[in-house]
C-alpha positions in Angstrom: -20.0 20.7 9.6 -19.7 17.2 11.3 -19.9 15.2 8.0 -16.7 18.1 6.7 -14.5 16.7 10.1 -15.3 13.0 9.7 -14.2 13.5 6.3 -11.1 15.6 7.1 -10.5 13.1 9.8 -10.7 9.7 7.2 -8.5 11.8 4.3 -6.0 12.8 7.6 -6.1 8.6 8.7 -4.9 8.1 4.7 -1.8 10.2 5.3 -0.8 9.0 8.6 -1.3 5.5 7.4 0.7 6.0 4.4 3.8 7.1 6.6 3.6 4.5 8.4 3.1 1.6 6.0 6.1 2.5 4.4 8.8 3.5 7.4 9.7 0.0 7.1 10.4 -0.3 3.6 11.9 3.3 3.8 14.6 2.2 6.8 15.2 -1.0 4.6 19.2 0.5 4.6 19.2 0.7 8.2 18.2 -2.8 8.6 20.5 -4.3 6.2 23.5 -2.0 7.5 25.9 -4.1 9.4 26.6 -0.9 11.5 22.6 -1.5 12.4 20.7 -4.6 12.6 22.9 -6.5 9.8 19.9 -8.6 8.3 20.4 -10.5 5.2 18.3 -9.9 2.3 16.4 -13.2 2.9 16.3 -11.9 6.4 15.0 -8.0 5.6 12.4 -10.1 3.1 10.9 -12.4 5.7 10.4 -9.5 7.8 7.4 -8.6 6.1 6.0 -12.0 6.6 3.8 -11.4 9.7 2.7 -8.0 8.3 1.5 -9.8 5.2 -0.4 -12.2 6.8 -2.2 -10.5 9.3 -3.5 -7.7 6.9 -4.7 -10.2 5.0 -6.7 -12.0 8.2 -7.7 -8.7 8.8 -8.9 -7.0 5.8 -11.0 -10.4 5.3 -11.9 -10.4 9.3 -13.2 -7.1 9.1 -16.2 -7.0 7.0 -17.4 -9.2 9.4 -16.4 -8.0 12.5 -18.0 -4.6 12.2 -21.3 -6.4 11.9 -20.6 -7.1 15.8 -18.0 -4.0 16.9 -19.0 -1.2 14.3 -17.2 -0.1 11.9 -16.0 2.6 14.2 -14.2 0.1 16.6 -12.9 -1.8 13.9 -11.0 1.6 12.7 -10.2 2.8 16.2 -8.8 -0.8 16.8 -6.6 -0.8 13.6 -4.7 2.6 14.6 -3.7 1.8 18.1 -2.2 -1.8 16.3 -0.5 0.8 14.2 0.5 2.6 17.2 1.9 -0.5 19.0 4.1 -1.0 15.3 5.6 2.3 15.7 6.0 1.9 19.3 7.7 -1.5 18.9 9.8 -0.6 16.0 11.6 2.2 18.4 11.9 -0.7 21.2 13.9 -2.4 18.4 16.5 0.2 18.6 17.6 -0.7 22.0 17.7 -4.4 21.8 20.3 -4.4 18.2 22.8 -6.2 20.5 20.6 -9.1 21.1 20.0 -9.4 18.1 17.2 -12.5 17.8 15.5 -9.9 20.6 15.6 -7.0 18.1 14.5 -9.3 15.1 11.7 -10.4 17.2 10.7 -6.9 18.1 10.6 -6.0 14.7 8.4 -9.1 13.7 6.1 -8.1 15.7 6.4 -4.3 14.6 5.7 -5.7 11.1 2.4 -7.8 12.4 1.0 -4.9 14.3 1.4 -2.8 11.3 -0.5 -5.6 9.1 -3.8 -5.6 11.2 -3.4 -1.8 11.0 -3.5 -1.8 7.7 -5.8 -4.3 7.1 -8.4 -3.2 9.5 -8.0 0.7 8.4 -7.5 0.9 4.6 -10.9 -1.1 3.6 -13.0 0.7 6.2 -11.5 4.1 4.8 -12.1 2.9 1.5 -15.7 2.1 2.7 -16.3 5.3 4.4 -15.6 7.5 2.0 -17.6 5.5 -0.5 -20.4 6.4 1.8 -19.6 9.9 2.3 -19.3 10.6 -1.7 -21.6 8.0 -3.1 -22.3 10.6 -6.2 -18.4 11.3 -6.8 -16.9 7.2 -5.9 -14.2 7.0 -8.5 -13.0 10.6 -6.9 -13.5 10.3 -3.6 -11.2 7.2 -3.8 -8.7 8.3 -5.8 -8.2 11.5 -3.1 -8.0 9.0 -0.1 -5.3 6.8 -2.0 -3.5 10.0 -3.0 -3.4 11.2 0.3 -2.7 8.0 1.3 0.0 8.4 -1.5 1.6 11.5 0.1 2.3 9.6 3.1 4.3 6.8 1.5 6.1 9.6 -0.3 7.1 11.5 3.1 8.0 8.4 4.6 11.9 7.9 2.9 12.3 12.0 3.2 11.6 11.8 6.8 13.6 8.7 6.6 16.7 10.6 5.0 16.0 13.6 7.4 16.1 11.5 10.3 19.5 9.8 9.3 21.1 12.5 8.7 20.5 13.6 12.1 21.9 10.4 13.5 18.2 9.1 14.9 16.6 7.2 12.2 14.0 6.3 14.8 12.5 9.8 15.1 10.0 8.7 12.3 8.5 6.3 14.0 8.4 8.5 17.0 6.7 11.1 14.8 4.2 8.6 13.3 3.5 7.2 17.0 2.4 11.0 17.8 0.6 11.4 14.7 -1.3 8.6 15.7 -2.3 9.5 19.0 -3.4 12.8 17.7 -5.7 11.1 14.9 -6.9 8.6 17.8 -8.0 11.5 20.0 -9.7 13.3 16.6 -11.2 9.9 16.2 -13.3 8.9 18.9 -15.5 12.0 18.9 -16.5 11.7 14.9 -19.6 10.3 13.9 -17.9 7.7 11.4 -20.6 4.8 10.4 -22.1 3.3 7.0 -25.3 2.0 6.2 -24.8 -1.6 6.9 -26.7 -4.0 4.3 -30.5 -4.6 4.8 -30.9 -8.2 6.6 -31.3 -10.2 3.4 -30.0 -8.4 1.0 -26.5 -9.6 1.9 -26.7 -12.7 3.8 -24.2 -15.4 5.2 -25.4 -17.5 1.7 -24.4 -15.1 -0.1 -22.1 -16.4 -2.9 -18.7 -14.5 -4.2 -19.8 -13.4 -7.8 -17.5 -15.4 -10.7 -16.4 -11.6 -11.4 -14.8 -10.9 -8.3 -11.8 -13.7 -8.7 -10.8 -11.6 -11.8 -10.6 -8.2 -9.5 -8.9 -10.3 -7.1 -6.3 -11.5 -9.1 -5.6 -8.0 -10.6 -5.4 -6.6 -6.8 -2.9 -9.6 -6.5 -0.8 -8.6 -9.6 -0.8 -5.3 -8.7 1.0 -6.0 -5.4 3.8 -7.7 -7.1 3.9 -4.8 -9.2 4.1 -1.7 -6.8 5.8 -4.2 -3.8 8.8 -4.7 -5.8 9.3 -1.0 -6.5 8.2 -0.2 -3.1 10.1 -2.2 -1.0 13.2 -3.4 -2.9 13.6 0.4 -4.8 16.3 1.2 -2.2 18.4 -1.8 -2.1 18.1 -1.9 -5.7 19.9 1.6 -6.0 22.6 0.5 -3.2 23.4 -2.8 -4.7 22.8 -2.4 -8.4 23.8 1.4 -9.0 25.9 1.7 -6.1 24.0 4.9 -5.2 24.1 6.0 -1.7 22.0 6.0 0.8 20.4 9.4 0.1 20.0 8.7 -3.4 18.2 5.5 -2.9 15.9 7.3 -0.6 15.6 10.1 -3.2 14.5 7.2 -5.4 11.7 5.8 -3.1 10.7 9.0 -2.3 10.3 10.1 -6.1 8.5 6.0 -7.0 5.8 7.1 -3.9 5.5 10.8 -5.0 5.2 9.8 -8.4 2.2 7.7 -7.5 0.8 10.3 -5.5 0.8 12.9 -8.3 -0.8 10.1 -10.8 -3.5 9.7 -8.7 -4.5 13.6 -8.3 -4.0 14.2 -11.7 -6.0 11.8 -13.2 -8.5 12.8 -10.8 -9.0 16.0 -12.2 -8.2 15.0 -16.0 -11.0 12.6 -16.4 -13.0 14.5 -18.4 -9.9 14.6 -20.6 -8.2 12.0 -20.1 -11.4 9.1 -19.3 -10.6 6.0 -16.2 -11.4 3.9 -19.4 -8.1 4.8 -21.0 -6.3 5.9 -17.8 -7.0 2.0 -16.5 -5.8 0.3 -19.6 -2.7 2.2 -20.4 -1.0 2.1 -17.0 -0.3 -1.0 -16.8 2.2 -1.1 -20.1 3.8 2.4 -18.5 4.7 0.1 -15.2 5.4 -2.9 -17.8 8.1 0.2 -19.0 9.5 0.7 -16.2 10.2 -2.4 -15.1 12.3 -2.9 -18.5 13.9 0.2 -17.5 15.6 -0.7 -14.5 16.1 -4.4 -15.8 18.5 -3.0 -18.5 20.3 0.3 -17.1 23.7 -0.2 -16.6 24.9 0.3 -13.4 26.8 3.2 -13.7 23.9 5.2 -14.6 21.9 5.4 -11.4 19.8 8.1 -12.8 18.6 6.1 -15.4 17.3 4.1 -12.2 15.8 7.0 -11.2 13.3 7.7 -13.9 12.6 4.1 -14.4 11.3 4.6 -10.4 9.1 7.7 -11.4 7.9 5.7 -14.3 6.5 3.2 -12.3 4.8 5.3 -9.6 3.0 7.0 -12.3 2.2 3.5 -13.9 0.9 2.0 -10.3 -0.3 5.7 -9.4 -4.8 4.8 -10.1 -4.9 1.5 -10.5 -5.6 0.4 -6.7 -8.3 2.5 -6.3 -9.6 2.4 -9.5 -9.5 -1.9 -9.1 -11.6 -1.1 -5.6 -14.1 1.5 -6.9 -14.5 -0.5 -9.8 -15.5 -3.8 -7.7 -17.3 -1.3 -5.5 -19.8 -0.5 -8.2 -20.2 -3.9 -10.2 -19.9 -6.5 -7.6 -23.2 -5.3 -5.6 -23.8 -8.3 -4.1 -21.2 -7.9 -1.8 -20.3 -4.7 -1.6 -19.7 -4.5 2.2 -16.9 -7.2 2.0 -15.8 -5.8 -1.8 -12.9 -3.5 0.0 -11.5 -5.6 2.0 -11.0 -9.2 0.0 -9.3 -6.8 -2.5 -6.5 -5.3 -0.1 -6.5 -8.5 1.1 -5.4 -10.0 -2.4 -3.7 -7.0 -2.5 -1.7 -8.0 0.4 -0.9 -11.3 -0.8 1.0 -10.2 -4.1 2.8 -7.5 -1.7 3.9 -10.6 0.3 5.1 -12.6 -2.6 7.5 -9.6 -3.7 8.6 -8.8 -0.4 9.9 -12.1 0.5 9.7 -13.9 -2.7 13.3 -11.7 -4.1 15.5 -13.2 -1.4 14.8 -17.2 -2.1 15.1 -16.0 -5.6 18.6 -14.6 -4.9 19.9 -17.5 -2.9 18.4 -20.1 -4.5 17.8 -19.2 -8.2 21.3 -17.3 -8.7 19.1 -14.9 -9.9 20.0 -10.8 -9.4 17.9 -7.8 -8.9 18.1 -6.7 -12.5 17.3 -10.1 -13.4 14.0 -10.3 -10.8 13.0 -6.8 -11.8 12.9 -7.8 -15.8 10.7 -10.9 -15.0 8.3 -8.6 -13.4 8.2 -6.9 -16.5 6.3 -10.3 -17.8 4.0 -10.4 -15.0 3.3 -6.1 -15.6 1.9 -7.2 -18.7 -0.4 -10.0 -17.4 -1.7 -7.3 -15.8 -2.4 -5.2 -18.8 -4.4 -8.2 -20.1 -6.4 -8.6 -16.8 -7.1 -4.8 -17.5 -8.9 -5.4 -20.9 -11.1 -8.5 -19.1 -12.0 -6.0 -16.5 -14.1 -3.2 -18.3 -14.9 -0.1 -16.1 -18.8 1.1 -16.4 -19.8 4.1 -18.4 -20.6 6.8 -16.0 -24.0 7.2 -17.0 -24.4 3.5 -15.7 -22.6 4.2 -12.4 -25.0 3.7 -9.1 -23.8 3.6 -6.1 -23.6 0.5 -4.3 -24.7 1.9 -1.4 
């Protein structure tokens, strides 16, 4: 019965922290409206900056932190930083008249939400590794689906919220999801066998393998960021869609992840993680040309080219982190987190990598979005170097 609620409790933290990760790139219309904050598209990109690089600090901070805090203080310590995001990202709303006040504020919205993410999402990814050592390609794929659901719900509420006239009530609602996950928290026996002095030591070298994961974890951010976080604007700017459309079309990208993600879950005696991981990345390769070459008078051609690519990007994160899970043993307690981190660092490079493109390069959405097209299918190859072990071969790495 206690392992059943820390588990409910880690899938629960997967939601909540799916919400949250993406109310930022789900209000992306608010914070470009001139009637709002007014911010550029350079402006809305380098927001993102401090959120990038503190989840990277901390996703690679955090394997060894919890040697000295636990992993239980390390996940504790991530959702109150997501907390303090939600809580300064409603402060922001009051301050849009100064407006290098509300920028700041939502700077440091952004940063708070990085060591959030970067201190929950590997030990989640860590702890339910532990809880379902038998079932790890699974027990992944569920967190990242639930963790799925909530980046899907985060443009509904978004839309809902609009409509109403306070698009701040999602980060009020997240801020009180939060406290009630904190409070569920600090009672649940969450902890991991920590590696045996000597078996993982500070010597310990990063295996040759592990740069190719890491570079796949990077491509994939480029991949899912630029559907992610420029999906809205592209609607707006390139289909002229409205604002409940483009949200529509986030909503459908993060659903359409979601779904891939439960549905190969329970196809894989059918449909193997063999073939699942190398055709995916040619279906987000797809949709990429897709939206590169609709015309903009047909935003819902936009709109399956979105769905196309959440069900391309739907299993490949967790698949790239179960993967390294089970064949880079040697450091499997730091495995998690160096791959959100590289994760993180592709997510930077598309969310404020488009903008200097735009002002400097001349170069349009449509344009940016066919060019990742090019780097989709680098990723296809990096799929075919990385080759996913039979599952009678599949131990545990912990």
């Amino acid at each position: 019965m206690t392992q059943r609620r820390a588990a409910i409790t880690v899938y629960a933290a997967g939601l909540i922290q799916g919400i949250g990760l993406v109310t930022f790139p789900a209000a992306s219309a608010i914070f470009t409206s001139p009637v709002w904050f007014g911010l550029s598209t350079t402006a809305y990109g380098l927001m993102f900056v401090p959120q990038v690089v503190l989840a990277i600090a901390a996703s690679l901070a955090g394997a060894v932190l919890r040697r000295r805090l636990g992993i239980k203080r390390i996940y504790l310590l991530g959702l109150s930083a997501n907390l303090l995001a939600m809580i300064l990202l409603v402060a922001s709303r009051f301050t849009m008249a100064e407006h290098q006040i509300a920028y700041g504020l939502l700077l440091a919205a952004t940063g708070c939400m990085g060591i959030g993410f970067g201190f929950v999402v590997p030990v989640l990814n860590t702890l339910v590794a532990t809880m379902f050592p038998q079932s790890l390609d699974k027990a992944v794929l569920a967190l990242n689906a639930l963790l799925g659901s909530g980046t899907a719900l985060a443009p509904v509420f978004v839309a809902l919220f609009v409509g109403l006239g306070i698009w701040w009530g999602l980060p009020v609602l997240v801020a009180l999801l939060l406290l009630g996950l904190l409070a569920a928290s600090v009672s649940q026996p969450l902890q991991v066998r920590e590696p045996v002095a000597g078996t993982q030591t500070k010597g310990t070298t990063v295996p040759p393998k592990f740069w190719i994961f890491a570079t796949f974890a990077l491509v994939y951010g480029v991949c899912e960021t630029m559907n992610g976080n420029w999906a809205s604007l592209y609607m707006t700017t390139h289909f002229n869609a409205s604002t409940g459309l483009a949200s529509l079309a986030l909503a459908v990208f993060w659903s359409l992840v979601t779904a891939g993600r439960v549905v190969f879950a329970v196809l894989e005696k059918w449909f193997p993680e063999r073939r699942v991981w190398r055709v995916l990345p040619f279906v987000v390769a797809a949709a990429f040309l897709v939206c590169a070459v609709a015309p903009g008078t047909s935003p819902l051609v936009g709109l399956l080219g979105f769905a196309l690519a959440g069900l391309g990007c739907s299993a490949l994160l967790p698949l790239v982190i179960s993967f390294g899970q089970q064949q880079l043993t040697a450091i499997s307690a730091s495995v998690a987190g160096g791959l959100i981190a590289f994760y993180q660092l592709g997510y930077g490079l598309a969310a404020f990598g488009v903008g200097p493109l735009q002002r400097w390069a001349g170069a349009d959405l449509a344009n940016i979005y066919g060019g990742t097209a090019v780097i989709a299918f680098a990723m296809a190859g990096l799929s075919l170097v990385i080759t996913p072990k039979v599952k009678s071969t599949c131990s545990p790495s912990r």
